[in-house]
C-alpha positions as CSV (number, residue, x, y, z in Angstrom):
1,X,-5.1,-21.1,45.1
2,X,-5.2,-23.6,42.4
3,X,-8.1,-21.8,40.5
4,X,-6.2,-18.5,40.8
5,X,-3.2,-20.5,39.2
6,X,-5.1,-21.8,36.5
7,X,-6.7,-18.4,35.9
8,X,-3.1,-16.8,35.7
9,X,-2.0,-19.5,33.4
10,X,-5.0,-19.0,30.8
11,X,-4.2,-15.3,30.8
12,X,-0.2,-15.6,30.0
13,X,-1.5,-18.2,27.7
14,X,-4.1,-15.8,26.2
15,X,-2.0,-13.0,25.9
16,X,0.9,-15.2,24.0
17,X,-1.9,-16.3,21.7
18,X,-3.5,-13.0,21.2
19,X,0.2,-11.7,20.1
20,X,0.9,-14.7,17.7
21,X,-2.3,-14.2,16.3
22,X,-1.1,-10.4,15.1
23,X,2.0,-11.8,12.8
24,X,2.1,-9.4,9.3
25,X,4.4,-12.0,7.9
26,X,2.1,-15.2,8.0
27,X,3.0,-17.6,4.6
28,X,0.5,-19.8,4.1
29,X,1.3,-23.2,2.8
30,X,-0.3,-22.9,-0.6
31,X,1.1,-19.4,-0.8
32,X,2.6,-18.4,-4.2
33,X,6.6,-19.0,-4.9
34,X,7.2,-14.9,-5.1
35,X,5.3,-14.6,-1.4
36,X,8.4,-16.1,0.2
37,X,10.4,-13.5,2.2
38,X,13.9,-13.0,0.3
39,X,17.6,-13.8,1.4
40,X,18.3,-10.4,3.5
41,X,17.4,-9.6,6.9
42,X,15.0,-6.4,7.5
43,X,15.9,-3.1,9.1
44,X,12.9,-0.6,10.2
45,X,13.0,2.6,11.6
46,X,10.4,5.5,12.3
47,X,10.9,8.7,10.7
48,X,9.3,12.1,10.5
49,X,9.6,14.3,7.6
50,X,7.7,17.8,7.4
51,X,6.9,19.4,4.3
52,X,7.2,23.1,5.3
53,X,4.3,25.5,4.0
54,X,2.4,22.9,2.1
55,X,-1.3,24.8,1.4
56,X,-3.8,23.8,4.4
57,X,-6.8,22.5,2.8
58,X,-8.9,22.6,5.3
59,X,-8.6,26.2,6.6
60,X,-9.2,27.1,3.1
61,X,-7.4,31.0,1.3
62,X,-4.1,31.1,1.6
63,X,-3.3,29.4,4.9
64,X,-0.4,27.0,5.2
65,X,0.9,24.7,7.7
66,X,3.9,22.4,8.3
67,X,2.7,19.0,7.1
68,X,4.3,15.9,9.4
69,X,4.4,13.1,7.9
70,X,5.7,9.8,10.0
71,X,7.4,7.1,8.3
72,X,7.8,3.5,8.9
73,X,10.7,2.5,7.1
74,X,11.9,-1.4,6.5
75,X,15.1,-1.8,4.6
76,X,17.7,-4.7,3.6
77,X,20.1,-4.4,7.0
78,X,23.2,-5.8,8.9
79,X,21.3,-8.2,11.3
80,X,19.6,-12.0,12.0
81,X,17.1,-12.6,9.9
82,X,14.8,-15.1,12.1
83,X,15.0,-11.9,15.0
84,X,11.3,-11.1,16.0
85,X,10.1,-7.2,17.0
86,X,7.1,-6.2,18.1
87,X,5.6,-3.2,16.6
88,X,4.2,-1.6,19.5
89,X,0.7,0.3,20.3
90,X,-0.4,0.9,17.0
91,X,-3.7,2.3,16.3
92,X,-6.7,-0.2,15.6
93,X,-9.6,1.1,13.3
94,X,-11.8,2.5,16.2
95,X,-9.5,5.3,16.5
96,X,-9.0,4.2,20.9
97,X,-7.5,0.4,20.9
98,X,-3.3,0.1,20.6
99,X,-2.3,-3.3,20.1
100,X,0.9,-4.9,19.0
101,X,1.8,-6.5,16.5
102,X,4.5,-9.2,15.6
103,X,6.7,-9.4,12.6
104,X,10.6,-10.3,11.6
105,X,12.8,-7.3,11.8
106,X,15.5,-5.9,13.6
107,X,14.7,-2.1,15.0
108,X,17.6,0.7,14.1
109,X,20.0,-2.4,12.2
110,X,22.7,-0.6,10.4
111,X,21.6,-1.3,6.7
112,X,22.9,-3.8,4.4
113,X,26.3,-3.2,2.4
114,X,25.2,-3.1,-1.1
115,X,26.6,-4.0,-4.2
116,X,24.2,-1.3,-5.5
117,X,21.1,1.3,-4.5
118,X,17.6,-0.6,-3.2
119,X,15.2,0.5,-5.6
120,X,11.8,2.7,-3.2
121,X,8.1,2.0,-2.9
122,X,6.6,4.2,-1.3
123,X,3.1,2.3,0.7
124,X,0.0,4.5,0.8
125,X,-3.0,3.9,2.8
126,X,-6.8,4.5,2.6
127,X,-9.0,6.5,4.5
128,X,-8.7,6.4,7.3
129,X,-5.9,3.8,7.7
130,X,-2.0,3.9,9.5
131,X,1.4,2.8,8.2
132,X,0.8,-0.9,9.2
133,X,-2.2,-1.1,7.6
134,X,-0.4,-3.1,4.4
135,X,2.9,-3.3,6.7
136,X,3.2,-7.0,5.0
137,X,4.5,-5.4,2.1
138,X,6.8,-4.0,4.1
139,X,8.7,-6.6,5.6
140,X,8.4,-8.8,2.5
141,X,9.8,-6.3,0.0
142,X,12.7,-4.7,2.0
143,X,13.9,-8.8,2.2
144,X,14.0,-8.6,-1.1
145,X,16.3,-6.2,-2.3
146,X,13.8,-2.8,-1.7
147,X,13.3,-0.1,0.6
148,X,10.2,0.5,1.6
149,X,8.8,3.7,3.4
150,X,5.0,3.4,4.8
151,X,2.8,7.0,5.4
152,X,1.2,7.9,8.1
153,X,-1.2,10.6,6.2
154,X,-1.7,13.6,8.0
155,X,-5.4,14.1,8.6
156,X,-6.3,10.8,7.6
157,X,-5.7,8.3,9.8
158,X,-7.1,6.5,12.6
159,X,-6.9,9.2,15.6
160,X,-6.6,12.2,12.8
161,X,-9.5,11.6,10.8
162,X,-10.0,15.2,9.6
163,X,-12.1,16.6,6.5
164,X,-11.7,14.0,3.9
165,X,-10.9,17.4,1.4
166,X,-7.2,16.8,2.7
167,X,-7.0,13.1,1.6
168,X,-8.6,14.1,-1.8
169,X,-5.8,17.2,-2.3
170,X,-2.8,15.9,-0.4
171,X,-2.5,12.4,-0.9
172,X,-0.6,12.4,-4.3
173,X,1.5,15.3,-2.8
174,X,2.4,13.3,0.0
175,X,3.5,10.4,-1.8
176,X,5.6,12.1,-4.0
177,X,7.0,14.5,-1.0
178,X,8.2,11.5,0.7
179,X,9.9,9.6,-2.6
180,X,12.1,12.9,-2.8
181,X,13.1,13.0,0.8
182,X,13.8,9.5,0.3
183,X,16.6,10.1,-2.2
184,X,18.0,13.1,0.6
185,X,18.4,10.4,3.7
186,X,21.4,11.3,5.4
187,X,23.5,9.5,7.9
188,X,24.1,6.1,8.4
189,X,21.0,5.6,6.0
190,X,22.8,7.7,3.6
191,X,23.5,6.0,0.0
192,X,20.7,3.3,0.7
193,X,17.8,4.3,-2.0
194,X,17.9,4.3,-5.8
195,X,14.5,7.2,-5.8
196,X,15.2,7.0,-9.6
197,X,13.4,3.4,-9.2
198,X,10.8,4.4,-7.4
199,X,7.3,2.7,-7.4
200,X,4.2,3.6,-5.1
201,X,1.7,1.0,-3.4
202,X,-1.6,2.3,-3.0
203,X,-4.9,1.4,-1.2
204,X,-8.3,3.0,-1.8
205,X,-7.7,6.3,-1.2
206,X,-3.5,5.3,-1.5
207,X,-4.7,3.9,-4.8
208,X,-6.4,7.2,-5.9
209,X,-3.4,8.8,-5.1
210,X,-0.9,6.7,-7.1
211,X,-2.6,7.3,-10.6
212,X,-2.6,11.2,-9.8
213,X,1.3,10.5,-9.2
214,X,1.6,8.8,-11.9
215,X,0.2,11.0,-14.2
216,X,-3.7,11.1,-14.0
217,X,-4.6,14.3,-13.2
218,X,-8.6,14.4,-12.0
219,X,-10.8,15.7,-14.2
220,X,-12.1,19.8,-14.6
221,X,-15.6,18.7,-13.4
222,X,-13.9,16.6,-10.2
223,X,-14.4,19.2,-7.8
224,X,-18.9,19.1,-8.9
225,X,-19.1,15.4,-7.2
226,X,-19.9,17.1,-4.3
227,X,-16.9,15.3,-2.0
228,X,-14.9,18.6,-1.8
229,X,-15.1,21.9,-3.0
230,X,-13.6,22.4,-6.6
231,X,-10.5,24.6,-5.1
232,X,-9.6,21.1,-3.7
233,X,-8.2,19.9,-6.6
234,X,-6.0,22.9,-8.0
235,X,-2.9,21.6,-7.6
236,X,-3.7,17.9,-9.0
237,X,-6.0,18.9,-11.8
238,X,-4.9,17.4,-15.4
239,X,-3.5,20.1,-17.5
240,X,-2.6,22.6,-14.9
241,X,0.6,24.5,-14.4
242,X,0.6,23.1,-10.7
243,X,0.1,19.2,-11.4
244,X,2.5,19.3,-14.3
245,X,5.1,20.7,-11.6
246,X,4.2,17.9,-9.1
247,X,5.4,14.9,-11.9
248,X,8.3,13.2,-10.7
249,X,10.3,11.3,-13.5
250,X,11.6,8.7,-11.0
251,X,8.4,6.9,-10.2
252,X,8.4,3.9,-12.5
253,X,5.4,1.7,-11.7
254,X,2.8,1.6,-9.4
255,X,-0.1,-0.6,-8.1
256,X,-3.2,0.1,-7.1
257,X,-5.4,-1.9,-4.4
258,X,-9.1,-0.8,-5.1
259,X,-8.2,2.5,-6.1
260,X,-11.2,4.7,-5.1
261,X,-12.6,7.6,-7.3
262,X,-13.2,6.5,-11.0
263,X,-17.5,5.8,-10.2
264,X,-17.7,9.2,-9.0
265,X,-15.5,10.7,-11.8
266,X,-12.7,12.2,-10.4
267,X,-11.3,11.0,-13.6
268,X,-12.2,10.6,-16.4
269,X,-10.7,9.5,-20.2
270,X,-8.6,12.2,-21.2
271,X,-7.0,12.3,-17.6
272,X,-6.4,8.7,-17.3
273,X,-4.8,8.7,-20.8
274,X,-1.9,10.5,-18.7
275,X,-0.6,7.4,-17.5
276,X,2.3,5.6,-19.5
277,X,4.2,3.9,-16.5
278,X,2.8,0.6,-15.9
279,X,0.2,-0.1,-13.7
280,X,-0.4,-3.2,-11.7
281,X,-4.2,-3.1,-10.3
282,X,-5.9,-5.0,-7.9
283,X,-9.5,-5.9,-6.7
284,X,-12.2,-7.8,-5.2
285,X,-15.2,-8.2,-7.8
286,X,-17.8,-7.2,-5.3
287,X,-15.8,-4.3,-4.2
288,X,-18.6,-2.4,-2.4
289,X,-16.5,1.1,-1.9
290,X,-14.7,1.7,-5.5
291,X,-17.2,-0.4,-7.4
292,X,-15.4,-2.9,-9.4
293,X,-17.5,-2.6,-12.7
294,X,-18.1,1.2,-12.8
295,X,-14.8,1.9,-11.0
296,X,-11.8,-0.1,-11.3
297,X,-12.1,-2.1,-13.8
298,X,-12.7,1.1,-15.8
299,X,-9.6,2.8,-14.8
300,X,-7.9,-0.3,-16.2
301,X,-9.7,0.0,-19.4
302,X,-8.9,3.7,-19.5
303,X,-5.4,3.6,-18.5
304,X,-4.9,3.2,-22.6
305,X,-1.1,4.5,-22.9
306,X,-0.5,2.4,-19.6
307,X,1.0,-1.6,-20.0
308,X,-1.1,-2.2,-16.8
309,X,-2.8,-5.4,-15.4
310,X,-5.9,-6.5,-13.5
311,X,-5.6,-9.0,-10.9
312,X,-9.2,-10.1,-9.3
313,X,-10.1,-11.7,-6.5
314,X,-13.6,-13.1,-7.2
315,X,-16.4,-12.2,-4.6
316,X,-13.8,-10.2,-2.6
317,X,-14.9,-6.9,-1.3
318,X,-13.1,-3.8,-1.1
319,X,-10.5,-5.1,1.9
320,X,-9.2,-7.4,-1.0
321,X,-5.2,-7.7,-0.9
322,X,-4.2,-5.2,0.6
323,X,-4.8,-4.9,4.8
324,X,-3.0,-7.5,7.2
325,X,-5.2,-9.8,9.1
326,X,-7.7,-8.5,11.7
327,X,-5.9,-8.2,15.0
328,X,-7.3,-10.4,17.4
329,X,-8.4,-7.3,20.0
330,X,-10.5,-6.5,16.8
331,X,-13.0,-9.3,17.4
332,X,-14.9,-8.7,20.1
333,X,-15.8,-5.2,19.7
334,X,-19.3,-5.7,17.8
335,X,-20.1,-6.5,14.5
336,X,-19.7,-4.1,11.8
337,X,-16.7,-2.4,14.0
338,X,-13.0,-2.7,13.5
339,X,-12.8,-6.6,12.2
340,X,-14.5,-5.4,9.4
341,X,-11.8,-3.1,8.4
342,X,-9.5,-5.7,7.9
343,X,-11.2,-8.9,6.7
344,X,-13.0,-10.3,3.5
345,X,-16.3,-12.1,3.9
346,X,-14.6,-14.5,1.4
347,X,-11.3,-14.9,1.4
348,X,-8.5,-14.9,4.0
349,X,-6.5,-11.9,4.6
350,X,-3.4,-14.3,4.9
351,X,-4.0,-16.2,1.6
352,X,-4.5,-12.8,-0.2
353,X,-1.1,-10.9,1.5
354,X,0.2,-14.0,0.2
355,X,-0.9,-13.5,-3.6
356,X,-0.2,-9.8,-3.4
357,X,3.0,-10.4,-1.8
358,X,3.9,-12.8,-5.1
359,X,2.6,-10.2,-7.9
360,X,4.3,-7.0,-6.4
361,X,7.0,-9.2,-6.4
362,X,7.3,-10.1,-10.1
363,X,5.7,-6.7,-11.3
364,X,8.6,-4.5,-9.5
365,X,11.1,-7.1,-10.1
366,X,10.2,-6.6,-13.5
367,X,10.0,-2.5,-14.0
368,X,12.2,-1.6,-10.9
369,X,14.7,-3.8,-11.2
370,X,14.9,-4.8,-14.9
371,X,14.8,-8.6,-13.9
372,X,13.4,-9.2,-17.5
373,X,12.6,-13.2,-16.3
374,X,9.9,-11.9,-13.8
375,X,7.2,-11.2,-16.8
376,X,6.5,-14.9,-17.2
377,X,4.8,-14.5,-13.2
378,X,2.6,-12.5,-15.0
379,X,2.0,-14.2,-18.2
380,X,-1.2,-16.4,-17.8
381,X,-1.8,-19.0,-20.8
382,X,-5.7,-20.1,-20.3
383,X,-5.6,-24.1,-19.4
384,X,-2.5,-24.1,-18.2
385,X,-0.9,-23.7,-14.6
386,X,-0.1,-20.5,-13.4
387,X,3.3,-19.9,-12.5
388,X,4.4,-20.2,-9.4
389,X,1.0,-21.7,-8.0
390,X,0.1,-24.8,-7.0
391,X,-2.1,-26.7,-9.5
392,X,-5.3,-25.7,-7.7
393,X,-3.8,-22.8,-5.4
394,X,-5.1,-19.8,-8.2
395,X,-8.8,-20.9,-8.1
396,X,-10.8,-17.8,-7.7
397,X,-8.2,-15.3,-9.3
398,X,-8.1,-13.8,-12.5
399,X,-5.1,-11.9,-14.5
400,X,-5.9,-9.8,-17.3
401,X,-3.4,-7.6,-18.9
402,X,-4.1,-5.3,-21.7
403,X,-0.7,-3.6,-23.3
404,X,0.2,0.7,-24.2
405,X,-1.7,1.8,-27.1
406,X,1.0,4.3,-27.2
């Protein structure tokens, strides 16, 4: 009897663990003064939005289908904001394991009153990924004055892993599609976003989208990489009567997390020249998927009528920034599996959310928000401290910024 106690008490005990462990909203104590949640308390709700008769990639001609997209949406709200939720069976990388995870929000709260509109950012994931995947964005902007809207991206996520020709033609499409239904929420939620300060969030294949939506269309010869055939990219190719239609004047900034495409030369010069919104890129510097030399950091050279920064995480791979920590369930389920997914070899994925967090912060304060003090988070002056860090707490990092030619 006392053995089966014991037993029972390591599994409560195991289990209470195991759903600590899974927190999106972990601050670190030598976490950057931006990372700090803000004053309000956070709303989230799940929507579905369907963009009727959107082209269907993958059946090729002239087929069409109704493209779902579901929604995670965190908002400034009406509620307590120490109360706890659980965000319940979501989708781990294998594409089988739910698990929960634990952050601070209140599900359904009526929004906040606001003296004014929440500017948008709209959070795009890789392939495959979910909604959660960079959920700490989530939480962290919405307490700060934002709504945010997460994608789940049809046909590329973790139990919808189609051809990756749908990523590669919808992704900038779907990011756009859900900024305009954004500005038409109705109801209680009615009156809540300000779409005409609207930024995007992207990661890898997120990030590829963001620069098509925010003006670099890919390049004629994008479709001879052999990823997809060339009719993949005829609504999003620079210069076409169809990607000129998909620009939407309300997106003001965006950032890309190891945006994915630039070493296989989706873009190229004269596309990426298309960008003049700023641009707030980051990266690991062994990114192993976009390649950091022949990929990203490219894009940020080439990015010429762009203000746009580079933020690096040195020796990070391609996981840098952007996804939440590994949930536990992901570590016993072999090596190279889901854990992998999630973490850096180098650095921890709490200390990263944590410096992310703080320059999304400053960078949509700044563009979204016209909060002209926020530029001196992102004014670095080599030899002395950085602010907001602790003397020794920006060791590894790097900020480069290279100003609009135009």
């Amino acid at each position: 009897m006392r053995l089966l106690l014991v037993a029972m008490a390591w599994a409560v005990s195991g289990s209470l663990a195991m759903a600590q462990h899974n927190r999106i909203d972990s601050l670190r104590p030598d976490a950057p003064e931006l990372a700090e949640r803000g004053r309000h308390a956070v709303g989230v709700r799940t929507l579905e939005l369907v963009d009727r008769d959107r082209a269907d990639i993958l059946a090729g001609g002239d087929a069409t289908q109704d493209r779902v997209l579901t929604v995670e949406l965190w908002y400034p709200a009406d509620a307590d904001p120490a109360a706890e939720t659980t965000y319940e069976n979501v989708m781990l990388r294998d594409g089988v394991t739910r698990v929960n995870l634990t952050g601070r929000a209140t599900r359904d709260a009526a929004p906040a009153a606001a003296s004014g509109l929440y500017p948008l950012v709209v959070v795009s994931h890789g392939f495959p990924g979910n909604r959660f995947l960079l959920s700490h964005f989530g939480e962290n902007l919405a307490s700060k004055g934002y709504v945010v809207a997460a994608v789940d991206h049809f046909e590329s996520t973790y139990d919808n892993q189609l051809g990756f020709a749908s990523t590669l033609a919808n992704r900038a499409p779907d990011q756009l599609f859900v900024l305009d239904a954004m500005s038409r929420l109705d109801g209680e939620l009615a009156g809540l976003v300000d779409a005409d300060n609207s930024a995007i969030i992207g990661y890898s294949m997120g990030g590829y989208g963001a620069l098509i939506s925010a003006g670099a269309g890919t390049s004629a010869g994008a479709g001879e990489a052999g990823f997809a055939p060339p009719e993949t990219f005829a609504g999003i190719t620079a210069g076409s009567d169809a990607y000129t239609e998909l620009a939407d004047p309300r997106l003001k900034a965006v950032i890309a997390i190891g945006p994915w495409g630039r070493q296989n030369n989706l873009w190229d010069a004269d596309g990426l020249a298309g960008i003049e919104i700023p641009v707030l890129f980051m990266a690991g510097s062994r990114d192993e998927v976009s390649n950091y030399q022949a990929g990203i950091r490219l894009l940020f050279e080439e990015a010429v009528n762009a203000d746009r920064y580079l933020l690096t995480f040195a020796e990070a791979g391609h996981n840098a920034a952007a996804p939440i920590p590994a949930p536990a369930e992901s570590y016993g389920l072999g090596d190279g599996g889901p854990f992998e997914h999630y973490a850096d070899f180098v650095w921890a994925n709490e200390k990263m959310n944590n410096v992310a967090q703080h320059f999304a912060t400053a960078f949509l304060d700044l563009h979204l928000k016209g909060q002209v003090d926020s530029a001196r988070y992102l004014t670095i002056t080599e030899g002395q401290p950085w602010p907001g860090f602790g003397e020794r707490n920006a060791r590894g990092l790097t900020l480069e910024h290279l100003p609009a030619e135009k």
